[in-house]
C-alpha positions as CSV (number, residue, x, y, z in Angstrom):
1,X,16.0,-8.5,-23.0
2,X,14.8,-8.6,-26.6
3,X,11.4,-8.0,-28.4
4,X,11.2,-11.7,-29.2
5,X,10.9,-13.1,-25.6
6,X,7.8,-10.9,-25.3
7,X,5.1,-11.5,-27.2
8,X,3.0,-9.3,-25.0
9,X,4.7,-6.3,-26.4
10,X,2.2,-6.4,-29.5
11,X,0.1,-5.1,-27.2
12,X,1.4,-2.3,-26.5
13,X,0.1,1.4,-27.6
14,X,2.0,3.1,-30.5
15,X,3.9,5.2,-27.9
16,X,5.0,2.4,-25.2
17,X,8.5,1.6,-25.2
18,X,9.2,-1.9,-24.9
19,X,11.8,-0.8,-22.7
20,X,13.5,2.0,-20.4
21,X,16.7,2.4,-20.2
22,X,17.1,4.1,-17.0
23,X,15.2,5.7,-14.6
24,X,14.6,9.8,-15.9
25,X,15.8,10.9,-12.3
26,X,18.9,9.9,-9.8
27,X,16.4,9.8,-6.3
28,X,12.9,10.7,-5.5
29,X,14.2,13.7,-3.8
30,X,15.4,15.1,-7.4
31,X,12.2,13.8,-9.1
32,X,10.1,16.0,-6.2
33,X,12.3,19.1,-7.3
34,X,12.2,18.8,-10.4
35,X,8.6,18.5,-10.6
36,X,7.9,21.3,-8.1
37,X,10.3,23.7,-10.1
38,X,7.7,22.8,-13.3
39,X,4.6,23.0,-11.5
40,X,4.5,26.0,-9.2
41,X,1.8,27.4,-7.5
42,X,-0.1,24.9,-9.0
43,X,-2.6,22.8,-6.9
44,X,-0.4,19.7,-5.7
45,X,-2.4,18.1,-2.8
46,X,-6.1,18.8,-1.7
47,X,-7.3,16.9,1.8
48,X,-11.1,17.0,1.5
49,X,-13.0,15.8,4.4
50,X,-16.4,13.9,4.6
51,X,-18.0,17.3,5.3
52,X,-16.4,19.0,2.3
53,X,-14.3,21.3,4.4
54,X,-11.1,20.8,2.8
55,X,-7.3,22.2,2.5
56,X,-4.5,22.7,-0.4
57,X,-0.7,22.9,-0.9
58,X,0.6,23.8,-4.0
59,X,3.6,22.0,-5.2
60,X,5.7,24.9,-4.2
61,X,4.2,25.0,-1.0
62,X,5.1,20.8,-0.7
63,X,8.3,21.3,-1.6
64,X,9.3,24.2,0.3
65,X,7.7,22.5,3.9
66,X,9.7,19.3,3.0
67,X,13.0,20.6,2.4
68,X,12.3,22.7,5.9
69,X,10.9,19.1,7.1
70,X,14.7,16.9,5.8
71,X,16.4,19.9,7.4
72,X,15.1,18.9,10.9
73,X,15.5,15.7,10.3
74,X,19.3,15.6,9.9
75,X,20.1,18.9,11.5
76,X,17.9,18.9,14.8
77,X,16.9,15.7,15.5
78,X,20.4,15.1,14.1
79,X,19.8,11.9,12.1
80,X,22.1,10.3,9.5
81,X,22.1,9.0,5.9
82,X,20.1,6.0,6.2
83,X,18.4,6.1,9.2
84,X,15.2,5.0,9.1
85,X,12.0,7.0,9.9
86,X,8.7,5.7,10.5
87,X,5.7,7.3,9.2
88,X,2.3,6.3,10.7
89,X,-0.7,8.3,9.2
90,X,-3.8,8.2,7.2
91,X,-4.2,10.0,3.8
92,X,-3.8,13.6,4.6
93,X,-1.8,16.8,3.8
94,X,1.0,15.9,6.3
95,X,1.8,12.5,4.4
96,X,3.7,13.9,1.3
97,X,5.1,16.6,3.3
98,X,7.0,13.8,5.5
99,X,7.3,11.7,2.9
100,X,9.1,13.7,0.8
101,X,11.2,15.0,3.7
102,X,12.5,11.9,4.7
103,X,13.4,11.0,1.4
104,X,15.1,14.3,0.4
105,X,17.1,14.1,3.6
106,X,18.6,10.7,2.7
107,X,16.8,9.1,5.1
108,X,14.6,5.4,4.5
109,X,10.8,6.1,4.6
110,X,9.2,3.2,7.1
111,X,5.7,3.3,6.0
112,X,3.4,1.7,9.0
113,X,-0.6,1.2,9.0
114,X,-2.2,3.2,11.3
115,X,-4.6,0.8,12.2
116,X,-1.9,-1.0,13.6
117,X,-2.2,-2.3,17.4
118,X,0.4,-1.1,19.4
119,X,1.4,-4.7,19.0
120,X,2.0,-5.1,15.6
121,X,3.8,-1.7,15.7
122,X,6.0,-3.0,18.2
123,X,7.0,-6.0,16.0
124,X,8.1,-3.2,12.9
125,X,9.5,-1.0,15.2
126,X,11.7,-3.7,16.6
127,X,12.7,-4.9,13.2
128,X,12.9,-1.2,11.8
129,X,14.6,-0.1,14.5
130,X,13.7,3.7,13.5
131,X,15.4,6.9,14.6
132,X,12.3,8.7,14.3
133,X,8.4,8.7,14.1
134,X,6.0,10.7,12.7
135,X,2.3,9.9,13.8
136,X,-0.8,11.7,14.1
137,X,-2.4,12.4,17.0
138,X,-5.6,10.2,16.8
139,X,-3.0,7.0,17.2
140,X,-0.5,8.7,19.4
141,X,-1.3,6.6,22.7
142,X,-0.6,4.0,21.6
143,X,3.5,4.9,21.2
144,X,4.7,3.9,24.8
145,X,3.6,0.3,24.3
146,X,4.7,0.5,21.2
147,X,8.2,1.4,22.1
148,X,8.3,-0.1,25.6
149,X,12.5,-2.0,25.7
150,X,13.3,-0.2,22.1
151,X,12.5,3.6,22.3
152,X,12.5,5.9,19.4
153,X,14.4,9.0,20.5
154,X,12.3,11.4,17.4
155,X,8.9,11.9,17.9
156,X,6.9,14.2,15.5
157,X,2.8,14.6,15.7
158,X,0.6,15.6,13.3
159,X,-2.9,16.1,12.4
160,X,-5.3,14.6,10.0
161,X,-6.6,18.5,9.6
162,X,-2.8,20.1,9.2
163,X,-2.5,22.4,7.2
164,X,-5.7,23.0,6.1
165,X,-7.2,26.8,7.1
166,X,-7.8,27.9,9.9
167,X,-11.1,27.8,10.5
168,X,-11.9,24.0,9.2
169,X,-9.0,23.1,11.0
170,X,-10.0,24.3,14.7
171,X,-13.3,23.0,13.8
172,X,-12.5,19.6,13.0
173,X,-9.8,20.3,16.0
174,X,-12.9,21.1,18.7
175,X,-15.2,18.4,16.9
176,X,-12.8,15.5,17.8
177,X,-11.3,17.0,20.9
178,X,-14.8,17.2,22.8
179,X,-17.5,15.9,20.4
180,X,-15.9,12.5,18.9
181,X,-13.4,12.5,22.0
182,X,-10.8,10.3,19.9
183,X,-8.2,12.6,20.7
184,X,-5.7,10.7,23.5
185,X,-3.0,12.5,25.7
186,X,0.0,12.0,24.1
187,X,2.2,11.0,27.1
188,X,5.5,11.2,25.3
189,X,8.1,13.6,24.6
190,X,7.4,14.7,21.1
191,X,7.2,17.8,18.6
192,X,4.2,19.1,16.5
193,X,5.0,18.8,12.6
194,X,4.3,22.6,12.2
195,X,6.9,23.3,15.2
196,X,9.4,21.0,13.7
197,X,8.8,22.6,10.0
198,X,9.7,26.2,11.8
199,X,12.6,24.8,13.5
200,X,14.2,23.2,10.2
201,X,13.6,26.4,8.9
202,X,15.6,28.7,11.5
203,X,18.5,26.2,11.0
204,X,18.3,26.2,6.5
205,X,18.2,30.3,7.2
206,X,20.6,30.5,9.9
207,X,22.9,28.1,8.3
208,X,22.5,28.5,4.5
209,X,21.7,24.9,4.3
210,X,21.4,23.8,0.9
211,X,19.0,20.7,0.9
212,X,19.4,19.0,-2.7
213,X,23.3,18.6,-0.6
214,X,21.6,15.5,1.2
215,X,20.2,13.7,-1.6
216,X,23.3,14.4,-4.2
217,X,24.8,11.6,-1.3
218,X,22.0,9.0,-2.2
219,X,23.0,6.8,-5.2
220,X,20.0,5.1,-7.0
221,X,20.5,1.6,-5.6
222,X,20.4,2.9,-2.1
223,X,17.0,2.2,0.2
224,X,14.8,4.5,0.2
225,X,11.9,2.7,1.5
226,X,10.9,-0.1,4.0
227,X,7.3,-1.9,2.7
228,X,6.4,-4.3,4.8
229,X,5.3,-7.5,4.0
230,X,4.7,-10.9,5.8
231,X,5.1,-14.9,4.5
232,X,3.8,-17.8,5.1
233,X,5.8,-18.1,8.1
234,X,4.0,-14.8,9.2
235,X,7.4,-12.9,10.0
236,X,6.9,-9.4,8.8
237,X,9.5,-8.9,6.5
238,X,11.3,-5.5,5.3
239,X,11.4,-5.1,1.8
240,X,13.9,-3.1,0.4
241,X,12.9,-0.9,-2.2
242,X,15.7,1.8,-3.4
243,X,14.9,4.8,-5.2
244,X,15.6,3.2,-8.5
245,X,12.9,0.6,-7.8
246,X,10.2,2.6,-7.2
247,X,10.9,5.7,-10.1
248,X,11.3,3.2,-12.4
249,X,7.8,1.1,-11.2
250,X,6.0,4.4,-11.3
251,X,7.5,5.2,-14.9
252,X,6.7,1.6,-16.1
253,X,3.1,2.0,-15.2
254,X,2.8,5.3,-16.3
255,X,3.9,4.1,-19.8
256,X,1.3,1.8,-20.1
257,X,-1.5,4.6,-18.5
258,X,-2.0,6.3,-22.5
259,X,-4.2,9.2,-22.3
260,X,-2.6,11.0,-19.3
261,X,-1.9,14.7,-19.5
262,X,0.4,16.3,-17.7
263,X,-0.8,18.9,-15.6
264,X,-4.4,18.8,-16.4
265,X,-6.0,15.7,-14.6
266,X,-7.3,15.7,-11.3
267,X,-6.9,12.3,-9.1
268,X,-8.5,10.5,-6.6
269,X,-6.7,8.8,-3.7
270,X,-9.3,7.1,-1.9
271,X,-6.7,4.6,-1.0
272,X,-4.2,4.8,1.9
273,X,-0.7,6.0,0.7
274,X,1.1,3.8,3.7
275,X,0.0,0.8,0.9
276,X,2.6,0.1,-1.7
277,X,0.1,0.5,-4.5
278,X,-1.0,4.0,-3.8
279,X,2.2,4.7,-2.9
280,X,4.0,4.6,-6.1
281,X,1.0,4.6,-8.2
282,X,-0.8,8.0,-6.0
283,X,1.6,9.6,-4.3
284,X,4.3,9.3,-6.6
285,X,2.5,9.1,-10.0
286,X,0.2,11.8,-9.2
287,X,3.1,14.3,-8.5
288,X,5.1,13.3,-11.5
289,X,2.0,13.9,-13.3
290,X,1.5,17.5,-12.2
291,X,-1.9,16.0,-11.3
292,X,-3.5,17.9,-8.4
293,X,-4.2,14.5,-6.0
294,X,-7.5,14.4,-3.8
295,X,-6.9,12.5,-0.5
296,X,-9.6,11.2,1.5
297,X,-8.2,10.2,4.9
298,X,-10.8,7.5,5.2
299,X,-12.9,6.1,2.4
300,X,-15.4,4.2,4.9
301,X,-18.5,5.0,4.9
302,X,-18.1,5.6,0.9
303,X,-20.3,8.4,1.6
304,X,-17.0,10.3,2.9
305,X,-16.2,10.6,-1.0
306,X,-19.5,12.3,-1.9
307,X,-17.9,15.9,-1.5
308,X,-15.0,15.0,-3.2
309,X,-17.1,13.9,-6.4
310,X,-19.1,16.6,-6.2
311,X,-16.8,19.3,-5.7
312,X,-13.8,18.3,-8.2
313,X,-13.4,17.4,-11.5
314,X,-11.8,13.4,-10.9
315,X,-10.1,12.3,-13.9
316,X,-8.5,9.4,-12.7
317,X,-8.9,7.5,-9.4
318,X,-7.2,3.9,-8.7
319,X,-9.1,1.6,-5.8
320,X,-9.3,-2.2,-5.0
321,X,-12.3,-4.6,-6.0
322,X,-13.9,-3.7,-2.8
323,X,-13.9,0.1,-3.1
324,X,-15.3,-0.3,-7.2
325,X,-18.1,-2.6,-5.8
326,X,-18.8,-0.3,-3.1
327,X,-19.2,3.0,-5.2
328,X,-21.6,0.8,-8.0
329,X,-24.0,-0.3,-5.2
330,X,-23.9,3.6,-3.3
331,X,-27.0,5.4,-4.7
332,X,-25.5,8.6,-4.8
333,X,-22.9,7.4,-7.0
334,X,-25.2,5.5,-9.5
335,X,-27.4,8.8,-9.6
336,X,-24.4,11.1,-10.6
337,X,-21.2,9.3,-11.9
338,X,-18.3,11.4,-12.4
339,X,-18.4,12.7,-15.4
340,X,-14.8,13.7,-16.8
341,X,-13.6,10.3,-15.5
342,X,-10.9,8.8,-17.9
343,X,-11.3,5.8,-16.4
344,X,-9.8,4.3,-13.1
345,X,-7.4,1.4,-12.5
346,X,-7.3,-1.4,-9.7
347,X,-5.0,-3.4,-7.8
348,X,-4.0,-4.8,-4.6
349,X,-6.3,-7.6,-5.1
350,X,-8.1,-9.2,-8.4
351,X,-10.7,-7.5,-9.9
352,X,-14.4,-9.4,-10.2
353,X,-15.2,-9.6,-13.5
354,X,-19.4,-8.3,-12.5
355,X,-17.8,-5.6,-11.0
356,X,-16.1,-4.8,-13.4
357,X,-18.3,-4.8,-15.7
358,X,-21.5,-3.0,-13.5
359,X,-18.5,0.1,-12.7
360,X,-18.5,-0.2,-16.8
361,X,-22.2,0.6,-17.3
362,X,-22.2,3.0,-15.0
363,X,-19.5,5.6,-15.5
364,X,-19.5,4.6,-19.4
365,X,-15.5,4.5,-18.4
366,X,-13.4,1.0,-18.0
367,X,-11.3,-0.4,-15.2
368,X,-8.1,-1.5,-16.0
369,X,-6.1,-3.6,-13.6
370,X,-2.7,-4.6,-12.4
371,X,-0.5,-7.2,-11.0
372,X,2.3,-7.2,-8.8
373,X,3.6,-7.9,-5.0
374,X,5.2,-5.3,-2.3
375,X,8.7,-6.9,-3.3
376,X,8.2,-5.7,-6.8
377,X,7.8,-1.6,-6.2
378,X,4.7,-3.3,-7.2
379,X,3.6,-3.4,-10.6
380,X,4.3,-6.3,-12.6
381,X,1.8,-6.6,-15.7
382,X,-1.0,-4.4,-16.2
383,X,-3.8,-4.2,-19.0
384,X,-3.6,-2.1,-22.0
385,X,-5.9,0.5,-22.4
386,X,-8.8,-0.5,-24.9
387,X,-7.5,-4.2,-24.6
388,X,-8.3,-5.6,-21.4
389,X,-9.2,-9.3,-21.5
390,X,-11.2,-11.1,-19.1
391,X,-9.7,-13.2,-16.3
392,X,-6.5,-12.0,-17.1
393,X,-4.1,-9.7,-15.2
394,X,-3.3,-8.6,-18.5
395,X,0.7,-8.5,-19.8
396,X,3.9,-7.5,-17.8
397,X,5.2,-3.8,-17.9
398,X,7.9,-2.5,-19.9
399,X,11.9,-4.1,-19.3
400,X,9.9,-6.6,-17.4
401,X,10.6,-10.2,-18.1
402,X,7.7,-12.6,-16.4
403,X,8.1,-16.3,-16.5
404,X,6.1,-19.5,-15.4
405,X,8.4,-21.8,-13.3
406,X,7.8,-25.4,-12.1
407,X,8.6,-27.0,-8.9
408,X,12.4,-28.0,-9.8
409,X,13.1,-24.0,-11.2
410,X,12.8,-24.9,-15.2
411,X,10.6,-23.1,-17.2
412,X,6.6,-25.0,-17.5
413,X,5.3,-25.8,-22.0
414,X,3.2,-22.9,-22.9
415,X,-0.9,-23.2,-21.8
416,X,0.6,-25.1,-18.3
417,X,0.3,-23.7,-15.0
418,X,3.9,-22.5,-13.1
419,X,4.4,-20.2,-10.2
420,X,5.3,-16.7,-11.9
421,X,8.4,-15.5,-11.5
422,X,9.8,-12.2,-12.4
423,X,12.8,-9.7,-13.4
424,X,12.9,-6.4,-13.8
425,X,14.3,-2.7,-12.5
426,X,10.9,-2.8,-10.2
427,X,12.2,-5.6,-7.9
428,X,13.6,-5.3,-4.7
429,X,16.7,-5.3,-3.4
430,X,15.8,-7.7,-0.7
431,X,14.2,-8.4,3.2
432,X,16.1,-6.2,5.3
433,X,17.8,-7.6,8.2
434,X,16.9,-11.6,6.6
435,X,19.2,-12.8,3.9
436,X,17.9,-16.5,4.2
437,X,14.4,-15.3,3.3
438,X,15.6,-13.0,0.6
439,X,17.3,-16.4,-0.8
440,X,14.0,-18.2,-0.9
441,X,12.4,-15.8,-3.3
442,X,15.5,-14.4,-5.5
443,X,17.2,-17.1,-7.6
444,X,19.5,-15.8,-10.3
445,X,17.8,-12.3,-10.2
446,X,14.3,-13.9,-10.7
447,X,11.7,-13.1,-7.9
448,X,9.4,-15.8,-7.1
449,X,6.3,-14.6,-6.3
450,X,4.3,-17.7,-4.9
451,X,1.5,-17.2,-7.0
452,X,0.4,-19.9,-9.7
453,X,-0.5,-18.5,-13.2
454,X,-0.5,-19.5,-16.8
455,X,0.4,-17.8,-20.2
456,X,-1.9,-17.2,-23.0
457,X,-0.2,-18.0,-26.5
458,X,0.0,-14.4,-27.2
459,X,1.5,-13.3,-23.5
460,X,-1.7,-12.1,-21.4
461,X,-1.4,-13.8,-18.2
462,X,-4.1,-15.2,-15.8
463,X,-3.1,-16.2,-12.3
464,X,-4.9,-19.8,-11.4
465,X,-3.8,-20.4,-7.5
466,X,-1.9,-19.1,-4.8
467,X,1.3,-20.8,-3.5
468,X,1.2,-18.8,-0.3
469,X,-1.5,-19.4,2.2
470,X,-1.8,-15.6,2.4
471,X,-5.2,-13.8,2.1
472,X,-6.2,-11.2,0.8
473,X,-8.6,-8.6,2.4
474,X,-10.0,-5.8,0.5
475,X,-6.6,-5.7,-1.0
476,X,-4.3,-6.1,2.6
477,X,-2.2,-9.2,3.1
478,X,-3.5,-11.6,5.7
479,X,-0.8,-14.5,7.2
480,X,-2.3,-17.2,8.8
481,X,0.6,-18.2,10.7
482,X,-0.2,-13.9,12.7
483,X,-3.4,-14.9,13.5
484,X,-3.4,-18.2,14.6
485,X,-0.4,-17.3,17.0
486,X,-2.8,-15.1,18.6
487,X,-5.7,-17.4,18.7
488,X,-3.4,-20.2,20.2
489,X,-2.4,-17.6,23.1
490,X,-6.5,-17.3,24.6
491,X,-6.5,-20.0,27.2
492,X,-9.8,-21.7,26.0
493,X,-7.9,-22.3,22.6
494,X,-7.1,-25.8,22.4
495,X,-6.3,-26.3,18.6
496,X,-6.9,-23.5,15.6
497,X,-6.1,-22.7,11.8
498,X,-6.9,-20.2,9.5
499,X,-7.4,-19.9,6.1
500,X,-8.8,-17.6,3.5
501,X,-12.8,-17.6,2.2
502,X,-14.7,-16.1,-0.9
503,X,-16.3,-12.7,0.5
504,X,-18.6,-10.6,-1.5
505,X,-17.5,-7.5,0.0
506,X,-14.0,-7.9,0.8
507,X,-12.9,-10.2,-2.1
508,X,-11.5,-12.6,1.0
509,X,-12.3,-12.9,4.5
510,X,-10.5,-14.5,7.7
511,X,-12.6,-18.0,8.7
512,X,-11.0,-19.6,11.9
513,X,-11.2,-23.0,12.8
514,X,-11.3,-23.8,16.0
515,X,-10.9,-26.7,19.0
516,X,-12.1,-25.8,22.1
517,X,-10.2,-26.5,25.2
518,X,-13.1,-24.4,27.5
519,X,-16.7,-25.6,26.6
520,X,-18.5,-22.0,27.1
521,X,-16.1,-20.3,24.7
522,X,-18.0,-18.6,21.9
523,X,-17.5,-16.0,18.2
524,X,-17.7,-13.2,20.9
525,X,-14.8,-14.1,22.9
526,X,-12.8,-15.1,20.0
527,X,-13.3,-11.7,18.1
528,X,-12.9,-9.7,21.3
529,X,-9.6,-11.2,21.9
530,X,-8.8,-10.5,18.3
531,X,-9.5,-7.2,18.6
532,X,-7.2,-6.4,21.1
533,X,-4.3,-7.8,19.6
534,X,-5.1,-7.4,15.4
535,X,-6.1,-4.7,13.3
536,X,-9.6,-5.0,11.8
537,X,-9.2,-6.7,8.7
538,X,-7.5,-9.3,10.1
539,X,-10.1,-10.6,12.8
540,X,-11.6,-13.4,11.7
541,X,-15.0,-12.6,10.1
542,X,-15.7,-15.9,10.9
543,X,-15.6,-18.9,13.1
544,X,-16.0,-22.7,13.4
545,X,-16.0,-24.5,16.0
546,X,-14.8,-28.5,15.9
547,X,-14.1,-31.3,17.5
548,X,-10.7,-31.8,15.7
549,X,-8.9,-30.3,13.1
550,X,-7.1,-32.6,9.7
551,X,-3.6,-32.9,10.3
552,X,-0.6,-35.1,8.4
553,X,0.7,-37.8,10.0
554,X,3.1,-35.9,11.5
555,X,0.3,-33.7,13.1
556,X,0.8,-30.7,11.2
557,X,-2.7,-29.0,10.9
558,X,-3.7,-29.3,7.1
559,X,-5.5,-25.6,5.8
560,X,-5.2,-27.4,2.1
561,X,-8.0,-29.8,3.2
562,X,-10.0,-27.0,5.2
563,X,-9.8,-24.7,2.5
564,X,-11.0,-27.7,-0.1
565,X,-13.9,-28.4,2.2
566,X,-15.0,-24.8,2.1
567,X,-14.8,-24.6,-1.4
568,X,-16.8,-27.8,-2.2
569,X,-19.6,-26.3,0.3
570,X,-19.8,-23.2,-1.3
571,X,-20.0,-25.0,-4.7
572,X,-22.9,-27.1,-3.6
573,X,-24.6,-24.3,-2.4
């Protein structure tokens, strides 16, 4: 991989490296101890709630609770090298002490969105097949319907208040217990986090366990994640992402993030960590950076991140299109703008140029954005600081090679539209469990992505059109195929499809097209039934009803021609 086969390189800052030879440590587990040995006592993780009560751990603290956390892992819930463990939670101080538990004790992190039905956790779980979950309480009822015909033997619950004092944490504690009443009996056999933390401890003491023994086993190709991500067949799909991937991915985007100090800045993780953007960009980033992270366990209403603007010094945040849009129109944000913000940086979905802009004039700081897929760690390209370019997804990341293919696999003239493809340490192993999908995206060590983009003489790239048929909802993928499976299963369903709409506030939203096989059916019945079987995002926002749907003349339903109608409505509206 030379100089000369990218041009984008110019654009690098005097201290980017074109490339990195290898990733600076073997696993995750040796980066987290290696970190927390520099760091100390130092503020690692704050949880700040809506109210402003709020907790810390110090990266001391982090490291000792998950070493205690990978001891009970292997040694009293007795689980292997390998095994997987699911972890279902929002932002909160639990998440990197699990996290890094499971990954120092050799095990594969199974990151699942709490938000999930207990239907769609059912489909991961059965795929995933983990040895363990860790889950927190407000989401815990829904684990026997989740696990009915494929039980997980490890159960571990949390709190979103753990490990915060005392008294904020009885308070919140009492407040949802008898006030909000969204605390459900948990009717399985399961262990509190704190209980489990205690009992790893007896056995390290007892036993003189030394845990940097489990991760010296772990080689840097080995798994050490599970990201899930659908297709356009809308199977959820395991990607593999080793420890190399995602060290490397975070390093990549971190040499292109110039201005960065280590150990001074103060982040903002308004987005979940379960994602695979905050994931290697928050939770890992962050903690490389000796950054002291601020996690908001739920960023809607925006109001919920007043306190935390108020009451720390944010540096650096990273968000989707829809939070950035959100903050500009929040009057309490306009009024006071952070003031020692660096500047903040987006992905999961594009970036609106307004918004950009507006988030521009009012914090006097710029967004810069990136590109990249769950199979890819995930950054791909990003824009240079100072040289962001409109429209543009801006230019791939160090040792990454990006290329525009066309339909027969050869390499499109400069200026013409190909589907990108990409190479690099950042790219996944492959779907776990499903070799003949893996083989439809990997050819000859190049990932397809799906998506359509074209080259600018100088190497910015700009992506034009979408292969897949996947949408994209305030950053979280959407497959048709999911939804209209469930929409096909209500009995006054006769025909449906579903395809992906310009949204204002969501970037995309779900519109269903329907036939009707009962006459009374109406938007109410089909979003209720939605509801029950699909997180939020994915319910259609909305619905048409018609007398018949395009189709081939084979009869396969056409979303190409119901997309193009949409679009040439909007356009002459």
């Amino acid at each position: 991989m030379t100089v000369a086969d990218r041009p984008w390189t110019a654009f690098y800052g005097p201290d980017v490296r074109p490339d990195i030879p290898s990733a600076s440590y073997r696993t995750i587990g040796d980066l987290i101890r290696s970190v927390a040995d520099t760091h100390g006592k130092a503020p690692a993780f704050t949880a700040c709630m809506p109210n402003g009560m709020n907790g810390t751990l110090s990266f001391t603290q982090v490291d000792e609770m998950s070493d205690a956390f990978a001891v009970y892992l292997r040694e009293v819930a007795g689980l292997n090298q390998g095994d997987r463990v699911a972890l279902q939670m929002p932002n909160c101080l639990s998440f990197p002490v699990a996290a890094f538990g499971i990954l120092k004790a050799g095990c594969v992190l199974v990151n699942v969105n709490p938000m999930y039905t207990a239907e769609e956790m059912a489909k991961q779980f059965t795929d995933a097949e983990p040895h363990a979950l860790v889950i927190v309480d407000l989401f815990a009822d829904k684990i026997p319907e989740a696990t009915r015909g494929h039980p997980i033997p490890n159960i571990v619950v949390t709190r979103v208040a753990e490990f915060l004092p005392a008294m904020p944490r009885g308070i919140i504690g009492l407040v949802q217990k008898y006030w909000d009443r969204s605390l459900p009996e948990i009717e399985v056999a399961h262990i509190r986090l704190p209980d489990a933390l205690d009992a790893g401890r007896a056995h390290q003491q007892a036993e003189k366990i030394e845990v940097d023994a489990y991760h010296q086993q772990v080689a840097p190709d080995d798994i050490a994640c599970l990201q899930y991500t659908g297709g356009t067949t809308g199977v959820a799909k395991g990607a593999m992402l080793t420890h190399a991937n995602l060290i490397m991915n975070m390093e990549q985007t971190m040499e292109m993030i110039t201005g960065l100090e280590k150990g001074k800045e103060i982040a903002l993780t308004a987005l979940p960590m379960y994602h695979i953007f905050a994931f290697t960009v928050n939770l890992l980033g962050f903690y490389w950076l000796g950054s002291r992270n601020v996690l908001i366990p739920s960023p809607r209403p925006l109001s919920n991140l007043k306190r935390a603007f108020e009451n720390y010094k944010i540096t650096w945040m990273s968000g989707v299109n829809t939070l950035f849009n959100g903050l500009t129109n929040e009057i309490w944000f306009t009024d006071s703008p952070p003031k020692h913000l660096k500047f903040a940086s987006a992905g999961g979905m594009a970036l609106q140029a307004s918004v950009a802009k507006k988030w521009e004039e009012i914090t006097g700081k710029p967004v810069i954005q990136g590109y990249g897929l769950t199979e890819t760690s995930p950054a791909l390209t990003f824009e240079p600081l100072g040289k962001t370019r409109e429209g543009t997804i801006g230019v791939p990341l160090p040792s990454t090679m990006v290329t525009l293919l066309d339909d027969d696999g050869n390499p499109v003239p400069q200026g013409e539209r190909g589907e990108i493809a990409a190479k690099g340490p950042q790219v996944m192993k492959g779907y776990w469990n499903k070799p003949d999908e893996t083989a439809k995206v990997m050819h000859d060590g190049w990932f397809l992505t799906g998506d359509i983009g074209v080259m600018d003489e100088d190497g910015y790239f700009r992506i034009v059109d979408r292969k897949k048929d996947m949408v994209v909802v305030s950053g979280f993928n959407v497959y048709p195929n999911e939804i209209e499976d469930v929409l096909a299963a209500h009995p006054g369903v006769l025909e449906c499809a579903v395809i992906g709409v310009p949204d204002a506030s969501t970037g995309e939203a779900v519109k269903a097209f329907i036939v009707k096989r009962d006459a009374t059916l109406t938007d109410a019945d089909i979003r209720a039934h939605c509801k029950a079987h699909l997180t939020a995002y994915k319910v259609p926002k909305r619905v048409e009803f018609r007398e018949e749907l395009p189709k081939s003349n084979v009869g396969k339903i056409l979303r190409k021609d119901l997309r193009a109608e949409e679009m040439a409505q909007i356009a002459a509206e």
